[in-house]
Each structure stands twice: as C-alpha cells, then as structure tokens.
C-alpha positions as MATLAB code, in Angstrom:
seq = 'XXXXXXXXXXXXXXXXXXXXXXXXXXXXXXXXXXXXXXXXXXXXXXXXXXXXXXXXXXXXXXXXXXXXXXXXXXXXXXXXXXXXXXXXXXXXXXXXXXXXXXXXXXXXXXXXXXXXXXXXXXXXXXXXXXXXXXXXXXXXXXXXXXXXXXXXXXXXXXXXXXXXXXXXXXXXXXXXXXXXXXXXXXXXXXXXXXXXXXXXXXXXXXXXXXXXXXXXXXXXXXXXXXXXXXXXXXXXXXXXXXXXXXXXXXXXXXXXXXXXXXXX';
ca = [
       0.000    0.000    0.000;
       1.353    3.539   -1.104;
       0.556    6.965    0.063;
      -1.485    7.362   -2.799;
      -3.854    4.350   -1.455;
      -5.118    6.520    1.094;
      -8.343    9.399    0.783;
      -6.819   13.019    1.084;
      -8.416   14.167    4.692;
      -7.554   16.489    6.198;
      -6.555   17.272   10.132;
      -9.998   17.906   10.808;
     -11.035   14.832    9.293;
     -12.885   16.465    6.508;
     -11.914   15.811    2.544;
      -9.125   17.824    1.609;
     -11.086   20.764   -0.781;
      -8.127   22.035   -3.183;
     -10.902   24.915   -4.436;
     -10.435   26.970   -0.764;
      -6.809   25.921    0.229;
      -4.698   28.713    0.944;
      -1.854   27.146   -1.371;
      -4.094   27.404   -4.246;
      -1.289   29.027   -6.767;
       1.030   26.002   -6.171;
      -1.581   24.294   -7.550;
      -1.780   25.513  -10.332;
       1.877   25.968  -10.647;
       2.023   21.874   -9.926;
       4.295   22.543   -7.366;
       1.561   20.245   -4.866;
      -0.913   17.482   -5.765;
      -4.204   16.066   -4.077;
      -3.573   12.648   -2.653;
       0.685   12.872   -3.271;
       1.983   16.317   -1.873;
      -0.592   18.267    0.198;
      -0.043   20.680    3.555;
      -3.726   20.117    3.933;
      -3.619   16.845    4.276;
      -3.530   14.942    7.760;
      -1.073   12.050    6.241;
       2.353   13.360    7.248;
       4.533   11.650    4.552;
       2.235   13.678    2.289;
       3.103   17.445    4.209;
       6.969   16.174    4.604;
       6.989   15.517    0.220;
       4.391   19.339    0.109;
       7.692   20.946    2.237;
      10.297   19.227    0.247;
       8.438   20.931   -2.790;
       8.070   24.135   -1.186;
      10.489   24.683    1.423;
       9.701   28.366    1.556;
       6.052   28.416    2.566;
       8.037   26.537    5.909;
       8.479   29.583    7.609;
       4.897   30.693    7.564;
       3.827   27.049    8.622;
       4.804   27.228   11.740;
       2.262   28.267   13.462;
      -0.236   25.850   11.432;
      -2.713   24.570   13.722;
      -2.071   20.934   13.402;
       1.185   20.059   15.045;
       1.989   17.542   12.020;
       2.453   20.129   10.101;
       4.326   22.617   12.657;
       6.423   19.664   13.049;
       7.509   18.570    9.181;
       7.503   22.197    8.820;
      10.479   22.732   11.616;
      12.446   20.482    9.166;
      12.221   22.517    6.552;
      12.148   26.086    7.954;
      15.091   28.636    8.467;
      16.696   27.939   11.337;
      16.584   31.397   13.198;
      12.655   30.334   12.967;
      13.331   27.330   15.586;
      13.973   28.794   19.088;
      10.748   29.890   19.551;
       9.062   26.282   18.964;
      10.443   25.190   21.761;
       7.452   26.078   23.820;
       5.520   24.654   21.498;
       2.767   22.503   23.081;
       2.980   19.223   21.447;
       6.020   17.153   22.112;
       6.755   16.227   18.512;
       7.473   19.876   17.124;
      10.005   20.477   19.960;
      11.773   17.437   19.446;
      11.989   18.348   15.209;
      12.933   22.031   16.656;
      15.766   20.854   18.479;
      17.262   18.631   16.147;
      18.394   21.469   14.257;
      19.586   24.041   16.551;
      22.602   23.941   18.300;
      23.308   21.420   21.135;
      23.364   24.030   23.512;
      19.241   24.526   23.005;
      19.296   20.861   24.294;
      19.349   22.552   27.662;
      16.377   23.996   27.414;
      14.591   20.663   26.725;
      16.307   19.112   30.177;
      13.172   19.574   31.934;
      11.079   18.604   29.114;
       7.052   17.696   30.300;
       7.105   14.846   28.266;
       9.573   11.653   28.930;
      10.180   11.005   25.140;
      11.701   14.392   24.833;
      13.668   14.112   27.739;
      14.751   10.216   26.381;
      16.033   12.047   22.991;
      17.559   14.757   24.992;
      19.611   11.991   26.874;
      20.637   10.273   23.796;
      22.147   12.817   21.944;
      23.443   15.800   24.604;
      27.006   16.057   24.836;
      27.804   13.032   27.365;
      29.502   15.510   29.214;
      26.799   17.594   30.211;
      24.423   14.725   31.466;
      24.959   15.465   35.075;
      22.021   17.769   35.053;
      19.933   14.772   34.157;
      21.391   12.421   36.785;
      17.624   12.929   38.747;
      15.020   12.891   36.148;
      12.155   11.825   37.674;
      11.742    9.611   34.448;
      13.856    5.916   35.353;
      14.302    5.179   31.483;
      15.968    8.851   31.427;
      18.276    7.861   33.406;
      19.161    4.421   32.099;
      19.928    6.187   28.824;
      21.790    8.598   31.418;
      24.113    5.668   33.055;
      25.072    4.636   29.785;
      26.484    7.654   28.681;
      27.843    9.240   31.466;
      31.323    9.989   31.901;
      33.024    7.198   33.732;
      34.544    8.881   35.786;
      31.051   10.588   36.963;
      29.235    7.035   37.167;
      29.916    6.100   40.766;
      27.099    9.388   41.525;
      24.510    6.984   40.417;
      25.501    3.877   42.250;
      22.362    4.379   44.760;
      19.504    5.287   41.748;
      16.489    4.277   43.313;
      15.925    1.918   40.082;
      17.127   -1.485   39.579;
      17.393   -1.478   36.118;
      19.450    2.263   36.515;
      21.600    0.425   38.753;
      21.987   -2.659   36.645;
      23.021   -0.242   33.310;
      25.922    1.081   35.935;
      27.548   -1.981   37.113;
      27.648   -2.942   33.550;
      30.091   -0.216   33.087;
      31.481    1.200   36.598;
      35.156   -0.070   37.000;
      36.073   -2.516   39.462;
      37.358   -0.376   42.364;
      33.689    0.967   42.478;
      32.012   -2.504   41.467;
      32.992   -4.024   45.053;
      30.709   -1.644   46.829;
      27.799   -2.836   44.852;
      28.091   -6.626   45.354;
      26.182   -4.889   48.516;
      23.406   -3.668   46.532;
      19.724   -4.896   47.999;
      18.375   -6.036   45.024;
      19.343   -9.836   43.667;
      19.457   -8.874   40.047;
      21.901   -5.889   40.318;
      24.220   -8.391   42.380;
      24.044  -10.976   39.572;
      25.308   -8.467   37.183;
      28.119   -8.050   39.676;
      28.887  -11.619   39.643;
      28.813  -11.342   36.242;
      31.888   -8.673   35.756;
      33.880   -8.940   39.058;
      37.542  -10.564   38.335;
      36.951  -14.136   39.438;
      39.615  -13.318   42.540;
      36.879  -10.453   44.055;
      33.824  -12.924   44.018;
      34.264  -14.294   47.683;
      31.899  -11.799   49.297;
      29.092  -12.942   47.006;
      29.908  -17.175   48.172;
      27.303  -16.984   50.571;
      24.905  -14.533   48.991;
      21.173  -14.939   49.963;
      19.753  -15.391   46.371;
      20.768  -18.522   44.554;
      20.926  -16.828   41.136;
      23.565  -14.769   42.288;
      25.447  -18.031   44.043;
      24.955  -19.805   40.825;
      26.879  -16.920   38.987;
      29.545  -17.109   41.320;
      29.927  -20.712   41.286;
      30.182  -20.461   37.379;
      33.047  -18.153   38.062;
      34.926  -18.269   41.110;
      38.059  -19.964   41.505;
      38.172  -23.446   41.579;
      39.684  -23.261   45.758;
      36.979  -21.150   46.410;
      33.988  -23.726   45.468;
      34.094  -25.841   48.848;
      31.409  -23.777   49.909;
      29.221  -24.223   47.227;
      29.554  -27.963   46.684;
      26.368  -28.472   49.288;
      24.853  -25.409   48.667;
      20.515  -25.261   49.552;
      20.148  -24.900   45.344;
      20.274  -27.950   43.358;
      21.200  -25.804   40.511;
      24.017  -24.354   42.233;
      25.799  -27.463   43.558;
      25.415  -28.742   40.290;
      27.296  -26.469   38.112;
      30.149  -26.361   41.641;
      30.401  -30.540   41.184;
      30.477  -29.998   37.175;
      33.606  -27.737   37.614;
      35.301  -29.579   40.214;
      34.906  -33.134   38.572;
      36.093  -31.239   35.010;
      39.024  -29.818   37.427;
      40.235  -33.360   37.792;
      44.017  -34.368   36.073;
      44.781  -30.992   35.754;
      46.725  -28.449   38.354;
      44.917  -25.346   39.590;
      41.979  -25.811   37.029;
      44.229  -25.599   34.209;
      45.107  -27.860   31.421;
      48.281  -28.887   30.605;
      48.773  -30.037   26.689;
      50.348  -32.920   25.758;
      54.178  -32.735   25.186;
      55.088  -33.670   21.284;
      56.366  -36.564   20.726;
      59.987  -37.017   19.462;
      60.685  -38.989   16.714;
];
C-alpha cells in the first residue's frame, strides 16, 4: 500500500477541498498534488513531500494549527525560525525544533514535560553535560543517562532508586567501584556483579542470599573457592560447583596442561 492508497483528509477529518486551500497558486503551478503532496492533508509523509516541494512556505507554517504540520515544517524552515518552537505545546514539534539548533538549546529541553523528549535529549546531549539529568524523575531517562555518562562521573549513580538504573551502571562502573555494589539490595543488580567482578573479588558474594547470584559465582569463582558451594541449599548451584570440580580433575589449579610432542 502507497501513500497514494489513502483518501486526502484532512486534520480535521474532513476531505481535503483544493478549491479553498490557501496554497491554491502552487496548484496551479504543480508545485503540490491532491492525494501525493498536500499541507492540507492529515497524512504526514504527504506534508513532509508538500515541504520538500516548497520549502519556503516553511516559515509561515509554523504556526499551522495541526502540530503535524508545525512539526515537518520545523524540518524545513530557516533555522533562526526554531527557538521559539520550543514552547511549542505538542512534544513532537520540539523534538523536530531541536534537532536542528545547536546542542546548547538541548538545555532547554532538560526539563522537558514529556519523557520522550527528555529520552532524545539523553541520547544525543554532549555526554559531558548529562549530570544535570542524573535525577530525572523519568527511570528510562536515566538508564539512557548511566550509559552515557562519563566514567569517571558514574559512581554518583551507584544508589539510583531503580534497579534497572543500577543494573546499566555496574555494567560499566570499573572494578574499584564494582565491590561496593556486590552490597546492593536487590538480587538482580548483584548478579550483574557476579557477572563482571575478576573471578579473585567474588568471595563476598559465596554466601549470597539469592541462589541466582550463588549460581553466577559458582560459574566463576576460583576453583579453591567452590568448597562452599559444593552443598549449597540450590540444586542448581551445587550442580554447576560438582560440574567444575569433577572437570578440574588431572589438571593443576583448574588448568590444562597439553600434551608434550612426541619425538621422533
């Protein structure tokens, strides 16, 4: 199905009436067409091909009632035109506004009303000015946040009152800063601590209270440091502790020796 395949209505819902549109002499200058290339019309790949036509009459669109068309507009229009859509009430024409200003206007969009703003705002600000979104009230904000911060700046979000924040951290934080969230009070951040500390650091997670985090550990932890684990309260986890330990067997430390060649 094309563009073409659907009826020219417009915003209002009403058939789009070429006789008393106000872009009448493009027209007739077939610089627009009913049903292809039409500001009137409510389909918006229809107003984005109208403005590729006819990027001048952008300007004057701007303050179109229907914010599809503010918003294809913004594309198209000069850019001194843009600052001032950024109060714009619908979410859509700020977010086209921005995209073509300078990243500094991105600033003005930090406290955004709506989350998808605020989302876009996160994923492309300079990753050096995110600290002033470290506390959007918005947890998927600052999950984008956590991984794009600075490093050296990620230890400030260590206590984010969201798991998943918190998990996008320890998948990044360095291990110096790691340790001190083996400590963290939800089971699933610790798991993705087991996951990345150095197999030497896991002993404070041995005797951890969740099994998925023991089971981790046991996966990982040096082969000395399994005792513990061999009788552990999870089937799963003893099992994968007796799999290693009976695959340690022959070999010194957990490590295979090869074969020496034979001489001939």
């Amino acid at each position: 199905m094309t563009t073409e395949d659907f009826a020219a209505i417009d915003w209002q819902g009403q058939p789009v009436d070429c006789a008393t549109c106000g872009q009448r002499e493009l027209l007739l200058a077939g610089k627009c067409q009913l049903g292809h290339a039409c500001i009137a019309d409510r389909y918006a790949k229809r107003v984005d091909r109208f403005f590729k036509w006819n990027p001048p009459v952008a300007n004057a669109s701007l303050s179109h009632p229907y914010f599809e068309v503010r918003a294809i507009a913004a594309k198209h229009a000069d850019i001194f035109h843009l600052a001032a859509l950024l109060s714009d009430p619908d979410e859509t024409v700020r977010w086209s506004a921005v995209q073509r200003l300078p990243d500094r206007y991105l600033e003005k969009l930090f406290d955004d009303p709506h989350r998808e703003v605020r989302i876009r705002v996160a994923n492309q600000l300079d990753p050096a000015r995110l600290k002033c979104m470290l506390h959007d009230p918005d947890y998927y904000v600052r999950t984008v946040v956590a991984r794009r911060l600075p490093l050296a700046l990620l230890p400030q979000m260590r206590g984010d009152p969201d798991r998943q924040v918190r998990i996008e951290v320890v998948r990044r934080l360095a291990v110096p800063a790691l340790l001190d969230m083996a400590r963290d009070a939800d089971a699933a951040v610790r798991v993705e601590v087991a996951k990345r500390l150095p197999a030497g650091l896991l002993g404070p997670l041995l005797n951890d209270e969740d099994w998925q985090v023991r089971y981790e550990v046991a996966q990982r932890t040096h082969l000395s440091a399994l005792v513990s684990l061999l009788d552990d309260e999870d089937e799963a986890v003893r099992e994968v502790a007796r799999q290693r330990r009976d695959g340690s067997h022959g070999t010194e430390s957990g490590i295979e020796h090869s074969e020496e060649p034979e001489h001939g």
